[in-house]
GUMARDREN-513736 format. One record per residue (C-alpha): residue in one letter; z, x, y. Coordinates in steps of 0.05 Angstrom, whole numbers. Example, Ala and Ser with C-alpha at 12.3 -4.5 7.8 and 13.67 -1.06 7.14 Angstrom:
BEGIN
- residuo/zz/xx/yy
- A/156/246/-90 .
- S/143/273/-21 .
//
This chain:
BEGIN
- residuo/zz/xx/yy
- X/-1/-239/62 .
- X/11/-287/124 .
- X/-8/-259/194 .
- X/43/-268/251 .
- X/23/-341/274 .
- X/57/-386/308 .
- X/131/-341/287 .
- X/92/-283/320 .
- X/92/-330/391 .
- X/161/-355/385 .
- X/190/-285/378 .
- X/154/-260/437 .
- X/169/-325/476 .
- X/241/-315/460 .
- X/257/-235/475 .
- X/245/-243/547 .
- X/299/-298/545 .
- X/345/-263/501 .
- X/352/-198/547 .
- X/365/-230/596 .
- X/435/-261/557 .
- X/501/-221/544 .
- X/509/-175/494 .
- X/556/-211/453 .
- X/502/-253/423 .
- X/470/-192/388 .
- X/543/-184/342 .
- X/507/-245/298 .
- X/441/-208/290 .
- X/427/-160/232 .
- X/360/-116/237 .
- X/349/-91/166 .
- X/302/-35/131 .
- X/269/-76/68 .
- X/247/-25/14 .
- X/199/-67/-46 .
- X/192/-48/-110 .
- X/121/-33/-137 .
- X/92/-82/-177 .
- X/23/-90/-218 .
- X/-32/-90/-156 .
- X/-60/-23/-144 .
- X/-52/-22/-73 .
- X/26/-35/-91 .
- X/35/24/-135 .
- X/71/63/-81 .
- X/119/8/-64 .
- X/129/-29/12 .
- X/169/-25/76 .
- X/186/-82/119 .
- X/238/-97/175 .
- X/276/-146/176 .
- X/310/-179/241 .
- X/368/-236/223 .
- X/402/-272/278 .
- X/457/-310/234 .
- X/480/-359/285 .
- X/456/-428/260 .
- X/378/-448/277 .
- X/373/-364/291 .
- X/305/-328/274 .
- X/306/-300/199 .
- X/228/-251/202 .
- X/202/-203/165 .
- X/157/-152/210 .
- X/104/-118/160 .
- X/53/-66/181 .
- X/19/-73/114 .
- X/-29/-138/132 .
- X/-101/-130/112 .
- X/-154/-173/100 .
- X/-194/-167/31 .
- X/-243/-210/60 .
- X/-265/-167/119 .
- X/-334/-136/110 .
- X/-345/-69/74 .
- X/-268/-75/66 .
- X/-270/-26/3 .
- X/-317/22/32 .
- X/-277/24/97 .
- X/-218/47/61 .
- X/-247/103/29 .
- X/-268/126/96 .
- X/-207/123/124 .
- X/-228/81/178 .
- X/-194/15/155 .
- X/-144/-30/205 .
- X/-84/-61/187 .
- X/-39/-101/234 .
- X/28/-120/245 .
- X/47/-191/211 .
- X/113/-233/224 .
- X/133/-294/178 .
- X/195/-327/157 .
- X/238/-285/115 .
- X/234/-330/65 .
- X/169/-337/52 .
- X/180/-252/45 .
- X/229/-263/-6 .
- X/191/-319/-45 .
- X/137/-269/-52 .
- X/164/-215/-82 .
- X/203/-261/-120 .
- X/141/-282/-157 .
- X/115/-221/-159 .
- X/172/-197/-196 .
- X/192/-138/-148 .
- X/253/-115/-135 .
- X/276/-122/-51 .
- X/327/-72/-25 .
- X/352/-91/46 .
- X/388/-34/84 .
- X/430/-62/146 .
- X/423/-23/203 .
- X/481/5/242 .
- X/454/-4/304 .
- X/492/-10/376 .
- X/476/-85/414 .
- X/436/-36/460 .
- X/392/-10/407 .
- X/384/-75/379 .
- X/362/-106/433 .
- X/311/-42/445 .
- X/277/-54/372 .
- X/274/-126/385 .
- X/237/-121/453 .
- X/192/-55/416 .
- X/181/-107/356 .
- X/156/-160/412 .
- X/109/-96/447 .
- X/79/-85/379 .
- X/62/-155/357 .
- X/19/-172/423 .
- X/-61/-177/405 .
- X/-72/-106/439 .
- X/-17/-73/400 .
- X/-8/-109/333 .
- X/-72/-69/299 .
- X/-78/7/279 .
- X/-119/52/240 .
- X/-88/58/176 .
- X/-78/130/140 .
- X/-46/131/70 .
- X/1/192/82 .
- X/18/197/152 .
- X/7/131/190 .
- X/29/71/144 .
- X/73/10/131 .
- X/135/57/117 .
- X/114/119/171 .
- X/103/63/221 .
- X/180/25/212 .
- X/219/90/202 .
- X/183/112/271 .
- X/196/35/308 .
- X/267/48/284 .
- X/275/116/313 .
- X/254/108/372 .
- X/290/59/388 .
- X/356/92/375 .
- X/394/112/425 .
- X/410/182/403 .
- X/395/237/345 .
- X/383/225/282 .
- X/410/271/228 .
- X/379/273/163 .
- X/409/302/95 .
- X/373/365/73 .
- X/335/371/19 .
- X/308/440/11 .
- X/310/437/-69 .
- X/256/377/-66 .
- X/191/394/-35 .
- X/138/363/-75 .
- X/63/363/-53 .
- X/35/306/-37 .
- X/-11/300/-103 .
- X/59/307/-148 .
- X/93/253/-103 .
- X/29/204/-118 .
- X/39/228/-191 .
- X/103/202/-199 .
- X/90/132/-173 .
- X/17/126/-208 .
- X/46/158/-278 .
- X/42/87/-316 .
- X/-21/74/-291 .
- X/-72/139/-317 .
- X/-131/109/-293 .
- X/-105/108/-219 .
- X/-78/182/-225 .
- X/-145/203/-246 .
- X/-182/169/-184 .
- X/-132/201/-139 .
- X/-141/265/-167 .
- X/-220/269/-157 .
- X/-212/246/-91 .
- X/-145/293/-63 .
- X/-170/352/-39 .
- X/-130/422/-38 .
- X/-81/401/17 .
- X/-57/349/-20 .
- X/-22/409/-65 .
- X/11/435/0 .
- X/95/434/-4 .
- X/119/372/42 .
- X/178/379/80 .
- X/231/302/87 .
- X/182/268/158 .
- X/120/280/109 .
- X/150/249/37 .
- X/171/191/78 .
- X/111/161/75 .
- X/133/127/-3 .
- X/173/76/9 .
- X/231/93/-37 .
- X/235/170/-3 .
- X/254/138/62 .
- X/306/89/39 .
- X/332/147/4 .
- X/340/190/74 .
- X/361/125/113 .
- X/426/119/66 .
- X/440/198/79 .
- X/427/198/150 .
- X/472/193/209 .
- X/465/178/287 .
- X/491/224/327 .
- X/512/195/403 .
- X/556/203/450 .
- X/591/264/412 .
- X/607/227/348 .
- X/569/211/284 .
- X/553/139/249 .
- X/524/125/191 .
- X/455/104/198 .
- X/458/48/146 .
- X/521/3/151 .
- X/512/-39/90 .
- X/457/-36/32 .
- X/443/-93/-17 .
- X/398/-119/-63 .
- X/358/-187/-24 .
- X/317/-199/-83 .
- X/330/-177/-153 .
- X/284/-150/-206 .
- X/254/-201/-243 .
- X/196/-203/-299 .
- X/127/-165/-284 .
- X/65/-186/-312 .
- X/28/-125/-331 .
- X/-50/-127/-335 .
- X/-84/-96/-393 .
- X/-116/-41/-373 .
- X/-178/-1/-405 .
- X/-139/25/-478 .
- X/-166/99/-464 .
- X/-131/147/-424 .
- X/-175/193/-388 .
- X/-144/253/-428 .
- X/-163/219/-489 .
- X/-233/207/-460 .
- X/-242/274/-444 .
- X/-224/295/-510 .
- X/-271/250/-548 .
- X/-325/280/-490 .
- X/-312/348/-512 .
- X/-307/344/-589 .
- X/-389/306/-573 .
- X/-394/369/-530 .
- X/-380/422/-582 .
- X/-425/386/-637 .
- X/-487/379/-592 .
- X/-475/457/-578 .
- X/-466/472/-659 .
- X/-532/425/-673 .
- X/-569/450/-620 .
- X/-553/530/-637 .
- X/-560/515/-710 .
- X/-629/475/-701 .
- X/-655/521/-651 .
- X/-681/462/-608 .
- X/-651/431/-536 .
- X/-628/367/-534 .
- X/-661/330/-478 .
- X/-618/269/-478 .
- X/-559/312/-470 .
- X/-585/343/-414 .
- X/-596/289/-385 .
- X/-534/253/-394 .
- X/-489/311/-371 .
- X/-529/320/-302 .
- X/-525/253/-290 .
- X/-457/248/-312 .
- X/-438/308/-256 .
- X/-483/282/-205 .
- X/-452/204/-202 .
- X/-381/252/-194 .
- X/-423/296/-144 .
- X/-445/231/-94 .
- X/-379/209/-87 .
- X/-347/269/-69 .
- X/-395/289/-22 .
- X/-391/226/8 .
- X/-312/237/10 .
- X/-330/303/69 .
- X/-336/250/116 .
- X/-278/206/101 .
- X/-220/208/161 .
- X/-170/223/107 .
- X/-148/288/118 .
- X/-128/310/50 .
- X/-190/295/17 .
- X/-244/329/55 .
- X/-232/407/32 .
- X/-241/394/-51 .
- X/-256/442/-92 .
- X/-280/399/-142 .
- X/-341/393/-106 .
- X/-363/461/-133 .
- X/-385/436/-190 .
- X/-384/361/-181 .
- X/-434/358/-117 .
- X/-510/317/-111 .
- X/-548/387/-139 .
- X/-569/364/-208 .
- X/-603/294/-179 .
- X/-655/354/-149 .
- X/-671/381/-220 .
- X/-662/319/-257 .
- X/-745/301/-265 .
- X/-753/372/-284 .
- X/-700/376/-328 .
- X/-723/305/-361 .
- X/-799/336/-367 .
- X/-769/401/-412 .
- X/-795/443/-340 .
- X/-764/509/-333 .
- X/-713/507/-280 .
- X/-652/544/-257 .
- X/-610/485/-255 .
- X/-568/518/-317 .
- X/-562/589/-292 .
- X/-541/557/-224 .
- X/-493/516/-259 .
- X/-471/567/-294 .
- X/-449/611/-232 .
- X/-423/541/-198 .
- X/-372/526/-262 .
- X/-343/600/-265 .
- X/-333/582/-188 .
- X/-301/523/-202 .
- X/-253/550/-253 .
- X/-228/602/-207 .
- X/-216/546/-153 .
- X/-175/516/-208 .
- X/-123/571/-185 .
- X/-105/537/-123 .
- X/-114/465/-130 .
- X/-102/414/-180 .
- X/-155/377/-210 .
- X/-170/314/-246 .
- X/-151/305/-325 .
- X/-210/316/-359 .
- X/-257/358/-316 .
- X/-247/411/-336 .
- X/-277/384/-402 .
- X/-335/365/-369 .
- X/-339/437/-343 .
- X/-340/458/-416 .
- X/-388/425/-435 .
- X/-433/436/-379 .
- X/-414/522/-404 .
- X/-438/505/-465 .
- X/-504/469/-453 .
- X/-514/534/-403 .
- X/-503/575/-453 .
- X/-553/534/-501 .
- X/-609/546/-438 .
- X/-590/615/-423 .
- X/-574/652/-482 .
- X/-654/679/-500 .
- X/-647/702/-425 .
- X/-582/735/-434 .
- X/-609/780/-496 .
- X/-666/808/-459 .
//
């Protein structure tokens, strides 16, 4: 996506100008809430917020303001994000060059026309120009409660002159892992990484400020909102239309498994090695091996994930029984060395079945928690008769 440039300069050249003209001239300009439609990308899956400011006198300014610009390229970009400690800026471009994008892309645009007083136009366009300087343009981005969408709705507010009322909404609460869920629920692969990573706040009850940070959830409360100023009410939206329509979506082909499906094939392997193994009287060493190192690649990255800025990842229960322990027993484990890896395990995946009562976890690990029973069961069970 384009960084603010040269159209960054000329806006802030031109608001100083501007307020210092009569009011009349802000009757031609339109400043507009642009809701996109998710498309194929995984860091689109949730959709995108823009604002739009329109000044429809002839040679006018036609930009799109985005708080979603990042840079790929930047080092340790990945890693950054996971940490929570990643920047993203304010961009400004033509509109066009907005629309021609998500044109290709095949995504849907929905432009909401605010119904703004000349006064609080002119206030957004001078807040616009504060937050696209160098000093103010970049900020630390936070999935849920400081993004693209949390950052225009709160531009937007602030800058009206007056309350806000919002429709209530007390039969919708979702938590924050059912609201990912829902936008994630063609893609399984994405659910399941979201899943091991959301810790047990993310299965909290939200209230309407904290399910505004999807896209779609706060165009939905900006058409049922009114202003409230001066002892009379206005509709917060005045006009709502579609600026680009849907068009055709390429979808990538993704891996053919679900992780469901996985995990079932995982556990059907699990069950045999546990029949062959009681039958034959003998431990499997390879499938020792393979499940601790199977729990302990799980294990690094959630352990790494208690010192991610992201606040609904750092209390997981899942790291209970998916933590670094078995890389400490591995050698022993691989040299047929008595241990008490399994009996620890053992205690750890009862542990982590009972957590299971308060937070939602991954598909499929509980699977992996059966097996692990089982192959505790295999190690313990001479122990457990005497």
């Amino acid at each position: 996506m384009l960084r603010g440039g040269l159209i960054g300069a000329i806006f802030l050249a031109v608001t100083p100008m501007e307020a210092q003209q009569d009011s009349l001239r802000l009757d031609s300009v339109e400043i507009s809430l642009l809701t996109c439609q998710p498309h194929d990308e995984v860091y689109s899956l949730y959709g995108h917020t823009a604002i739009r400011y329109h000044d429809m006198r002839k040679g006018g300014l036609d930009i799109a303001f985005n708080y979603g610009v990042f840079d790929f390229r930047k080092p340790f970009f990945t890693l950054r994000f996971v940490f929570g400690i990643t920047d993203y800026e304010l961009g400004a471009y033509p509109y066009r060059l907005f629309q021609q994008e998500y044109r290709r892309l095949g995504s849907m645009v929905t432009e909401q026309v605010l119904n703004l007083t000349d006064e609080e136009k002119m206030t957004l366009q001078q807040a616009l120009a504060v937050n696209m300087q160098d000093q103010n343009r970049v900020y630390r981005y936070n999935y849920f409660y400081n993004n693209c969408t949390t950052k225009a709705r709160d531009i937007i507010e602030q800058c009206i002159l007056g309350n806000v009322s919002y429709q209530s909404r007390e039969d919708y609460t979702p938590t924050y892992r059912e609201m990912v869920h829902e936008m994630t629920k063609e893609h399984p692969w994405a659910t399941f990484g979201n899943d091991l990573l959301l810790g047990i706040l993310a299965d909290k009850k939200t209230d309407r400020q904290q399910q505004e940070f999807l896209p779609y959830n706060l165009m939905y409360d900006f058409d049922h909102a009114e202003i409230y100023a001066n002892g009379d009410y206005r509709p917060l939206v005045k006009e709502r239309r579609i600026s680009v329509p849907a068009g055709i979506q390429i979808k990538k082909q993704g891996f053919p498994l679900r992780p469901l499906t996985c995990a079932i094939i995982f556990t059907v392997i699990g069950i045999a090695m546990f029949v062959l193994q009681l039958r034959g009287k003998r431990i499997f060493l390879w499938w020792d091996t393979f499940l601790i190192i199977t729990t302990g690649i799980f294990g690094i990255i959630l352990f790494l994930m208690l010192f991610s800025q992201h606040p609904t990842v750092n209390v997981n229960l899942q790291i209970i029984l998916l933590n670094p322990l078995p890389w400490f027993f591995l050698w022993k484990v691989i040299r047929a060395r008595k241990t008490r890896y399994w009996s620890i395990t053992a205690v750890l995946a009862v542990l982590f079945l009972i957590g299971g009562l308060f937070q939602d976890y991954a598909e499929g690990i509980w699977c992996l928690a059966l097996c692990l029973l089982l192959q505790c069961w295999i190690h313990l069970k001479d122990r457990l008769k005497t």
